[in-house]
C-alpha positions as CSV (number, residue, x, y, z in Angstrom):
1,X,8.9,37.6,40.9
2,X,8.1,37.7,37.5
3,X,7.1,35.1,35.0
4,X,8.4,34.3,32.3
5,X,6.8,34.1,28.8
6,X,5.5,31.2,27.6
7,X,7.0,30.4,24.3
8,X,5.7,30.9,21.1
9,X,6.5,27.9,19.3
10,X,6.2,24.3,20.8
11,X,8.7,21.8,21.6
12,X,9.5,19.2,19.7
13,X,7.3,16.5,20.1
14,X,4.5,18.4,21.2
15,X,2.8,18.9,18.1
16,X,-0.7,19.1,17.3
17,X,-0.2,16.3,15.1
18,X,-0.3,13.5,17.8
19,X,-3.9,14.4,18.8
20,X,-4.8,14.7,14.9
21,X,-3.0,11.3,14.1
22,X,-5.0,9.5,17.6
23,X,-8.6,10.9,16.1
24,X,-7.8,9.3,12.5
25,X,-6.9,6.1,14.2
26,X,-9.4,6.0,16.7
27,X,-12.0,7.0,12.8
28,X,-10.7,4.2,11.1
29,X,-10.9,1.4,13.8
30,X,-15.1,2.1,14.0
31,X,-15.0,1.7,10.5
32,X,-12.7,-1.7,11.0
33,X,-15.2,-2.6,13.7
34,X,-18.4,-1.5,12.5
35,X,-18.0,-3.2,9.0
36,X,-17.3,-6.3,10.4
37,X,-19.9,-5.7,12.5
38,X,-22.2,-6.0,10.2
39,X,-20.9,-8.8,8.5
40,X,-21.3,-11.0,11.9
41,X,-24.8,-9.8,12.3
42,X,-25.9,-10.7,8.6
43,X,-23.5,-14.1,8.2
44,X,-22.1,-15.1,12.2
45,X,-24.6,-17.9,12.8
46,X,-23.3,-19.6,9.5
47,X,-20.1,-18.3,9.7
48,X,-18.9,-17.6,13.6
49,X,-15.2,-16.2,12.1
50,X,-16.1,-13.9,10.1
51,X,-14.1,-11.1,9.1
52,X,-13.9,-8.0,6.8
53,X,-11.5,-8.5,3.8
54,X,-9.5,-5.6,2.6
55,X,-8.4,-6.7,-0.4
56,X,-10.3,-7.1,-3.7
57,X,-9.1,-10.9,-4.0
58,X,-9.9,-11.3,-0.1
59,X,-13.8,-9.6,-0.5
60,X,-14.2,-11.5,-3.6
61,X,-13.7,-14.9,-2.2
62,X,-14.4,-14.4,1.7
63,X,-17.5,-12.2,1.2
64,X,-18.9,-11.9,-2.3
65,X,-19.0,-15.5,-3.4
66,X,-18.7,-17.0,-0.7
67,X,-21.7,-15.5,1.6
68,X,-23.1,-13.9,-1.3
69,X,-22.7,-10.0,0.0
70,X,-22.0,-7.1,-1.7
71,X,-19.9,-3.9,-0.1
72,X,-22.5,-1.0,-1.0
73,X,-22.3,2.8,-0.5
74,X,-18.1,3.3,-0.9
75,X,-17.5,7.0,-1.0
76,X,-16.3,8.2,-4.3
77,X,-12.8,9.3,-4.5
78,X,-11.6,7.0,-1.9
79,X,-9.5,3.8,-2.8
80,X,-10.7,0.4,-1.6
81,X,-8.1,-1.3,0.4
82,X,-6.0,-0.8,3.3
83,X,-7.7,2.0,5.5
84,X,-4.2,2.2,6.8
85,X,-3.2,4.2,3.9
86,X,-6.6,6.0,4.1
87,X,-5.3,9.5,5.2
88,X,-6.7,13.0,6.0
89,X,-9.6,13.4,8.4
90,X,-12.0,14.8,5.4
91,X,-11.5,11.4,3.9
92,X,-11.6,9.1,6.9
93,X,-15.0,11.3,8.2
94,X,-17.2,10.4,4.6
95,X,-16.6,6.4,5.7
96,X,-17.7,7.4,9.2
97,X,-20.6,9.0,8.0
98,X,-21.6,6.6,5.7
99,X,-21.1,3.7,8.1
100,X,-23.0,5.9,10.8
101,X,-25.8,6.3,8.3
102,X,-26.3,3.2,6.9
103,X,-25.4,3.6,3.4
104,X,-22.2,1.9,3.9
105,X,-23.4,-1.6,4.3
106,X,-23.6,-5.0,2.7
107,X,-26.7,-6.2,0.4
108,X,-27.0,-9.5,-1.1
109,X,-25.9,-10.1,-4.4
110,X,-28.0,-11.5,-7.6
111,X,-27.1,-14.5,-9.2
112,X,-26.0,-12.9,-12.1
113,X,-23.6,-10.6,-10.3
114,X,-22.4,-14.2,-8.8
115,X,-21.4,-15.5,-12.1
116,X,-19.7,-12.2,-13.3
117,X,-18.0,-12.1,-10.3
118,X,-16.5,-15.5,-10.6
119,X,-15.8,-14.8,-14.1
120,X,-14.7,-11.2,-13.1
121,X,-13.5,-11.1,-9.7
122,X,-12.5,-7.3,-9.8
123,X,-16.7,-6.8,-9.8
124,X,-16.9,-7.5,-6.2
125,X,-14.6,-4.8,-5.6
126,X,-16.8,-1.7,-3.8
127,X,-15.5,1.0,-6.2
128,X,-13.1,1.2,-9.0
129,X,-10.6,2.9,-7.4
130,X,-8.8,0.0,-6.0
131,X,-5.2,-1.9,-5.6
132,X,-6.2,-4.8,-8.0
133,X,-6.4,-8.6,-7.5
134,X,-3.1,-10.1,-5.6
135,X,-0.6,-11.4,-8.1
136,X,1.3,-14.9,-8.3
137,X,4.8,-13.8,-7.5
138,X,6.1,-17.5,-8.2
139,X,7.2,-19.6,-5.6
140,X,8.0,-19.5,-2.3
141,X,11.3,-21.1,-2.3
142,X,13.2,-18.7,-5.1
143,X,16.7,-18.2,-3.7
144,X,16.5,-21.0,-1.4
145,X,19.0,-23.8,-1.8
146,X,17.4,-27.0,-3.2
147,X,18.4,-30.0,-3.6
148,X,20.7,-31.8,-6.4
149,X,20.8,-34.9,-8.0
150,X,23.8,-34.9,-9.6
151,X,26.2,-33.8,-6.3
152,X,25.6,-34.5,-2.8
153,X,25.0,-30.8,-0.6
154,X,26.8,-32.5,2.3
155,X,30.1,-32.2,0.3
156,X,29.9,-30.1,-2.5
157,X,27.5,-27.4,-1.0
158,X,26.3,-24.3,-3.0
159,X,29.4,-21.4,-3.0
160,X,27.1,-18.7,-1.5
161,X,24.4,-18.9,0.9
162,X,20.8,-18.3,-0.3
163,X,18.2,-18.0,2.1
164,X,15.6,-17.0,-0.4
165,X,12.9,-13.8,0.3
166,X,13.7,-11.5,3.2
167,X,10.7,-10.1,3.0
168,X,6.7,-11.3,2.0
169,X,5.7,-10.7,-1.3
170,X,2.1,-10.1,-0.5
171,X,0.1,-9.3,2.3
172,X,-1.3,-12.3,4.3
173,X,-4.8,-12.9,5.3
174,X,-3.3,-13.1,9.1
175,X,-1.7,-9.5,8.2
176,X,-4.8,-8.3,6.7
177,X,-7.2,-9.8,9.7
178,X,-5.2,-7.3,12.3
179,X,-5.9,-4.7,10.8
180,X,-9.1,-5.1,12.7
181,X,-7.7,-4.5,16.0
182,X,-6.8,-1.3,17.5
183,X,-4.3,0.6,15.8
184,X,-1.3,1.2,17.3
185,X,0.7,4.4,16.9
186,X,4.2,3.9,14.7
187,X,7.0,3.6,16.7
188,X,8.6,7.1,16.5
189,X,5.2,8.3,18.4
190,X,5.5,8.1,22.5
191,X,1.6,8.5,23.9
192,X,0.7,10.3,20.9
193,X,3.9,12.7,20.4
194,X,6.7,12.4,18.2
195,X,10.1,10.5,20.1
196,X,12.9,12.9,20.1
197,X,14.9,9.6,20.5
198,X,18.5,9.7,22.7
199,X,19.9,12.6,21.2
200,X,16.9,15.9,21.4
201,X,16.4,17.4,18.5
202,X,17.2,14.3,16.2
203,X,15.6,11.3,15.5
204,X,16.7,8.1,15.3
205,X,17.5,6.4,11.9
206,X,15.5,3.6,11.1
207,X,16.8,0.9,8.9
């Protein structure tokens, strides 16, 4: 009986991108974990919840002022912020390395770098390269229906329906603080290979 040739192309969804896209996962939840880490064995006997901010307004307030730590020993050419975003093994390996090494650590501040920081709070940011402080995007409730006090809802309600922001306008600190966990793969990866979805050879539409 003879064999047939294997192939020499792969099938759809097995790629060698869901083994590279696992090992940059799996890279930058030990630097989620070993920054925080750190922070716990420097601060968690004053502090038993805390956590690594990844946001310049978050570090500022969470870890520079308010334990008094610096973030020291951010490679250069990498922004500071959502390691999420953080692609390319190259770049995800020099935060490893630092971490591993030590470089990447936290170091108490001076006093003076505590009063530029409140005047300043972009100096507690690791590197320059960086997303900026979070904005006021105004209130909550723009859109919504409010109240009147010249007509009464129940009778003379508003002509169209408003239900205000479908969406948040910043990231939370609850957002932000699960970042810590494990990341899990997006949703058009199944065990690490791309979903071919109902119909092979297309994927699905997402909306």
């Amino acid at each position: 009986m003879t064999r047939r040739p294997k192939p020499a192309f792969r099938k759809l969804g097995d790629t060698a991108s869901g083994a590279y896209a696992r090992k940059e996962m799996q890279l930058r939840s030990e630097v989620r974990q070993g920054l925080k880490q750190k922070l716990v064995v420097r601060v968690g006997h004053l502090d038993p919840g805390v956590s690594m901010r990844w946001t310049v307004s978050g570090l500022c307030k969470d870890i520079y002022l308010r334990h008094r730590l610096k973030l020291v020993g951010w490679p250069e050419g990498i922004v500071f912020g959502d390691l999420s975003k953080v692609t390319g093994l190259a770049r995800i390996w020099m935060l490893v390395r630092a971490l591993r090494s030590g470089e990447l650590t936290f170091e108490p501040i001076t006093q003076e770098e505590y009063d530029a920081a409140k005047r300043n709070p972009l100096l507690a940011a690791p590197t320059p390269l960086h997303n900026g402080l979070r904005l006021n995007l105004g209130r909550d409730d723009i859109g919504r229906r409010r109240g009147s006090s010249k007509v009464d809802p129940a009778i003379y309600p508003p002509r169209h329906v408003r239900d205000g922001p479908k969406s948040s306008k910043v990231v939370s600190d609850e957002a932000e603080a699960m970042a810590e966990g494990p990341e899990e793969p997006h949703e058009l990866f199944k065990g690490g290979q791309l979903y071919a979805g109902p119909h092979p050879g297309r994927l699905p539409m997402l909306y």
